[in-house]
C-alpha positions, 0 to 999 in steps of 0.5 A: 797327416803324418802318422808317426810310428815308434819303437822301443830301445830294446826293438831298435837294439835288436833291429839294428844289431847293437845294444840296448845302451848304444841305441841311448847313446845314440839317442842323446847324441842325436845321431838318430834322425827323427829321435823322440824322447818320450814319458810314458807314465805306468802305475809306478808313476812315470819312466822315461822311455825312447 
């Protein structure tokens, strides 16, 4: 079994040298293999999150 790994837009941002908006971008163009959208949901209801 594959274990996934993720990161949050902030982490991508800063590891790849580009903003927090592009790195969004990016992800809702799909131009970044293996993206996954996710809900992460917190005491405030929920927030979506990359």
């Amino acid at each position: 079994m594959k274990v996934l790994e993720y990161i949050s837009v902030p982490e991508a941002a800063k590891k790849c040298g580009i903003s927090e908006r592009r790195v969004q971008k990016l992800c809702e163009e799909n131009r970044i293999p293996g993206i996954a959208k996710l809900l992460v949901a917190d005491t405030k209801g929920c927030r979506e999150t990359r």
